[in-house]
C-alpha positions in Angstrom: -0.1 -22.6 -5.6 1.7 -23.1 -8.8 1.3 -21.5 -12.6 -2.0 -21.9 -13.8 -3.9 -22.9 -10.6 -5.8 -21.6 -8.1 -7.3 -22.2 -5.2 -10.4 -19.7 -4.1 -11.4 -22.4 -1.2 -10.0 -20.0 1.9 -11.6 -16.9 -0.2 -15.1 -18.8 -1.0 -15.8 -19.5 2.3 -15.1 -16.7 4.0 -17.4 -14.6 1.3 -19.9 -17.3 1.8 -20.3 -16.2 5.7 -21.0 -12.4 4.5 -23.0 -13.0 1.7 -25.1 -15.6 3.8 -25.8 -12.7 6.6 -27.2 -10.6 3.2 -24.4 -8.3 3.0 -22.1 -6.7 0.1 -18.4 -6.9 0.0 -15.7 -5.9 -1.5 -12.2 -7.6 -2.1 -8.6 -5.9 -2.1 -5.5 -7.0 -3.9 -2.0 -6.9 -1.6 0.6 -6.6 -4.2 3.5 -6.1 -1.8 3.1 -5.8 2.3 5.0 -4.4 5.2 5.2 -8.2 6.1 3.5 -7.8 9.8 0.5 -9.5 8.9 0.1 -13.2 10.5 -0.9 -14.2 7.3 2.1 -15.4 5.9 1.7 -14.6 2.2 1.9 -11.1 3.5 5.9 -11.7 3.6 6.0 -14.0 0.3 3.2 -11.9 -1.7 5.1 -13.2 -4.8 4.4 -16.8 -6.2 7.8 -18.5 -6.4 7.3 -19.9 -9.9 6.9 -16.0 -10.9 10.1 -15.3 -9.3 11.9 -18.3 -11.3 10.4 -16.7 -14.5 12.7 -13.6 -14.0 10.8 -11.8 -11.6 12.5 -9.3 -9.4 12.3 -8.6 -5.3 13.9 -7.1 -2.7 14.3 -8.3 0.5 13.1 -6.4 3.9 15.4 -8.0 6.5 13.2 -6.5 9.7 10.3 -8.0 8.5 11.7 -11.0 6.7 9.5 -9.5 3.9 9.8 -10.0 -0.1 9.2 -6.6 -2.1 8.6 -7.5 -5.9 9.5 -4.6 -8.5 6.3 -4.2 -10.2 8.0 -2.4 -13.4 10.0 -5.6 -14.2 8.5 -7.2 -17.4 7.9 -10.8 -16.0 6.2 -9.2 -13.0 3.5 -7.7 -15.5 3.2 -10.2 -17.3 1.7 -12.2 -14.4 -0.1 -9.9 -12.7 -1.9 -9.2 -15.5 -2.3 -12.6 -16.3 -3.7 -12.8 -12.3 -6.1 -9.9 -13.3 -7.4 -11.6 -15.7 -8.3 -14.8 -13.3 -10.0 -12.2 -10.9 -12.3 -10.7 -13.5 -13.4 -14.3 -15.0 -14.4 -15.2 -11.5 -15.5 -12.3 -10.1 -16.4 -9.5 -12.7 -20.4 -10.9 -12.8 -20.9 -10.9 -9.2 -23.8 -8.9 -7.9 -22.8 -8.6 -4.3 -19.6 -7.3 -5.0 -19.1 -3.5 -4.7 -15.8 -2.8 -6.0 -12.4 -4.6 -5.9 -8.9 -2.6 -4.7 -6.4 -3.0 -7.8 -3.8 0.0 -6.4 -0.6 -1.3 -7.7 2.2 -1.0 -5.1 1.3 -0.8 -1.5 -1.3 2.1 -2.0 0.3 3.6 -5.0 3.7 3.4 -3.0 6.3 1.0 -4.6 6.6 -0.5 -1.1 5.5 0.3 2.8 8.5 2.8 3.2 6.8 4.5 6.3 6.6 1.2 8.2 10.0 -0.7 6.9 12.0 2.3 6.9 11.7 2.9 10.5 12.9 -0.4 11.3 15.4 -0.7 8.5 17.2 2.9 7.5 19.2 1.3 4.5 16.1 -0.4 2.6 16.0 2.7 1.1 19.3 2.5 -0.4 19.1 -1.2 -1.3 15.5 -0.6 -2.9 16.7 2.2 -5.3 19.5 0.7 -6.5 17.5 -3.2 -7.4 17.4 -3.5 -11.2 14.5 -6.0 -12.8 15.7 -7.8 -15.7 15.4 -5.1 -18.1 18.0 -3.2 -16.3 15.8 -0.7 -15.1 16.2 0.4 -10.8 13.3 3.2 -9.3 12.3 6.2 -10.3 9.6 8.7 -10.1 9.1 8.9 -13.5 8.8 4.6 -14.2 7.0 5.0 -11.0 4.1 7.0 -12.7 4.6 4.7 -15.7 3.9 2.0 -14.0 0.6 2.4 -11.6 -0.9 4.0 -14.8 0.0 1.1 -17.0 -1.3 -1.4 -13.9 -4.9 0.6 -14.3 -4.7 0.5 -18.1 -4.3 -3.8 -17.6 -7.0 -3.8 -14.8 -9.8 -1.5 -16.9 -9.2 -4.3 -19.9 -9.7 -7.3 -17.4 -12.7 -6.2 -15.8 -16.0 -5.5 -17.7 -18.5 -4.8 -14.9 -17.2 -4.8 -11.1 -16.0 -1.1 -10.5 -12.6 -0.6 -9.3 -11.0 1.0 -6.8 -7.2 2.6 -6.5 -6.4 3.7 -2.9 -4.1 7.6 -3.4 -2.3 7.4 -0.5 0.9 8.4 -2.1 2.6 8.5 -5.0 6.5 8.4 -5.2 8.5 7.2 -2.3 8.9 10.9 -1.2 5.5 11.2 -0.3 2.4 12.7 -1.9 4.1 13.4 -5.5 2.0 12.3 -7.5 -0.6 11.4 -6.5 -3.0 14.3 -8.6 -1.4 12.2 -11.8 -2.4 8.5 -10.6 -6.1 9.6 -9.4 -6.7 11.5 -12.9 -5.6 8.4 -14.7 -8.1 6.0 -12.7 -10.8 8.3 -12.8 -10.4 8.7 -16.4 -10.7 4.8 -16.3 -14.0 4.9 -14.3 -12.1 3.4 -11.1 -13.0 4.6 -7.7 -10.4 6.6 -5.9 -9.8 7.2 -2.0 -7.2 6.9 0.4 -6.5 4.5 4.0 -6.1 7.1 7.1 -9.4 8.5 7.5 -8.6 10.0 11.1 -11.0 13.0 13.2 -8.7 15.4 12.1 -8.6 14.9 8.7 -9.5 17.3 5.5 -10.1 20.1 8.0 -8.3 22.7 6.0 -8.2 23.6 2.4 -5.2 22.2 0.6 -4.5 20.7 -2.8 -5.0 17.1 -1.4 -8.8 18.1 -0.7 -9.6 20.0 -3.6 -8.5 16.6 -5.8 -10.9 14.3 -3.9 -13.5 16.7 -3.8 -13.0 17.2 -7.8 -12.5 13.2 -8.0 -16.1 12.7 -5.9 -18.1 14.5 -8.3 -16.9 12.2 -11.0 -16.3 8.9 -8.9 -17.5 7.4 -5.8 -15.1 7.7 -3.1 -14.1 5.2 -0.7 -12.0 5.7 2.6 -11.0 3.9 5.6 -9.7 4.5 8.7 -6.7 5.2 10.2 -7.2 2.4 13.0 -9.7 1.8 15.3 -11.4 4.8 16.9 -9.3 6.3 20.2 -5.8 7.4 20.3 -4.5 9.2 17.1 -7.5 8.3 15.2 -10.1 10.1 17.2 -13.5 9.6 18.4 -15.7 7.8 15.7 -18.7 10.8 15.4 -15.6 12.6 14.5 -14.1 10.2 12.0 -17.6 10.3 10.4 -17.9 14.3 10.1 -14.6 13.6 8.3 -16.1 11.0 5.5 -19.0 13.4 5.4 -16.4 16.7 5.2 -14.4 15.0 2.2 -17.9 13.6 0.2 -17.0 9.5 1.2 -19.3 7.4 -0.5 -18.0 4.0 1.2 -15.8 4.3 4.5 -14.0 0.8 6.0 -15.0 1.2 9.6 -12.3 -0.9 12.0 -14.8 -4.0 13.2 -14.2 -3.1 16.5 -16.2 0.0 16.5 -19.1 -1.6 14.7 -19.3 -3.8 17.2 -19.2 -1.1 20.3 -22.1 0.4 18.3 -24.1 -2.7 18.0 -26.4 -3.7 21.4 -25.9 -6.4 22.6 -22.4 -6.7 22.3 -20.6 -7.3 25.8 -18.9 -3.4 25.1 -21.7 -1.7 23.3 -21.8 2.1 23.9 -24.8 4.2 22.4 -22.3 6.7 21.5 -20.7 4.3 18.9 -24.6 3.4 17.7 -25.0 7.2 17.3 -22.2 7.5 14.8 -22.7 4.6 13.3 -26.4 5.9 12.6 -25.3 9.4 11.6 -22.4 8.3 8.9 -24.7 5.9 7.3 -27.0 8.7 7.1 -24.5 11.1 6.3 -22.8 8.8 3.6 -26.3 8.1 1.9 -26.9 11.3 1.2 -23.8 12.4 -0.6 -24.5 12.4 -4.3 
């Protein structure tokens, strides 16, 4: 709420309801959004008082959303000051399995795919923003900077593992994204990517042969594209796909845990069959 406080209350209480049931969880950072959450820190994901500091953003005018540039020296200075906060309440916390520290928006400076549908020129407008060292996008700072955001995390954090989500790495797409998951692996951070899907890893390709390299190193943690149906696929499927790629963890959408659960008003035994098979599956992956 303002420089030197915070306030866990929301957080606590919704942990409390998971760890109460007996269950694990895991907690993700959102540096930067696509702003179409109804949470509305997802438009404003940076504090004001960081901003009045120096801190740099550009503004998304379709989704009324704030994009920081994470290079800019004020922003570091904060988040890793923020890091630091997480691990001191956090980093001793048996039921947590890992926390999400991907800088970016999944090691991609911003949500291009979503905000540059609805708004062409962000693009242009993004590239060109200079932090206050006088310094505007590039692939190369780019790089730089998700590797210098995993060297700040590894120092916070002594015990929780850590997790940075590969789904690309420059604003042109997969670039490089080989460089970023060597660098967290080298850190002991988990690695995986958002957009599980049926169809997924079903040919050989250099994006395969790095999380297959990566799993024998680090546990792997994926999630899916959205809820099973449409262009995700059928969930037995999405699960052949965690087990195809070597997933150790995969987010499964809610809604498909609870079509797979009986009892439930749209319970299918289909959904209880996959449900059964990937934890199987996922159990016995090394």
């Amino acid at each position: 709420p303002s420089e030197g406080r915070y306030d866990w209350s929301k957080l606590d209480a919704r942990l409390a309801k998971w760890k109460g049931a007996g269950k694990k969880i895991a907690l993700r950072i959102m540096w930067s959004s696509s702003g179409n959450w109804p949470e509305p820190a997802a438009k404003h994901p940076t504090p004001q008082f960081v901003l009045d500091a120096g801190a740099v953003t550009v503004r998304s005018q379709s989704s009324k959303t704030d994009i920081p540039l994470l290079w800019a020296p004020m922003y570091q200075k904060h988040a890793a000051r923020f890091l630091r906060e997480v691990a001191r309440k956090f980093d001793d916390d048996p039921d947590l399995l890992f926390i999400d520290i991907t800088p970016g928006a999944e090691t991609n400076p911003y949500r291009f795919r979503r905000i540059n549908v609805n708004e062409p020129e962000f693009k242009a407008r993004f590239l060109a923003a200079k932090s206050s060292d006088g310094r505007s996008y590039s692939h190369e700072l780019w790089l730089d900077t998700v590797k210098k955001a995993i060297d700040e995390a590894d120092a916070a954090f002594e015990h929780v593992p850590l997790l940075v989500t590969l789904n690309v790495g420059s604003l042109d797409g997969p670039g490089q994204s080989r460089a970023m998951g060597d660098h967290a692996v080298a850190h002991g951070c988990l690695v995986g990517q958002n957009g599980l899907k049926a169809s997924s890893y079903l040919e050989p390709g250099a994006r395969k042969d790095s999380f297959l390299t990566w799993g024998q190193k680090t546990p792997l943690y994926f999630e899916m594209l959205d809820a099973s149906g449409g262009g995700t696929g059928m969930l037995m499927d999405v699960m052949k796909a965690a087990q195809r790629i070597g997933c150790d963890y995969l987010g499964v959408y809610a809604v498909d845990v609870l079509r797979g659960t009986k009892g439930h008003a749209n319970y299918d035994p289909a959904y209880e069959e996959a449900l059964a098979f990937g934890a199987k599956a996922l159990a016995e992956i090394p």
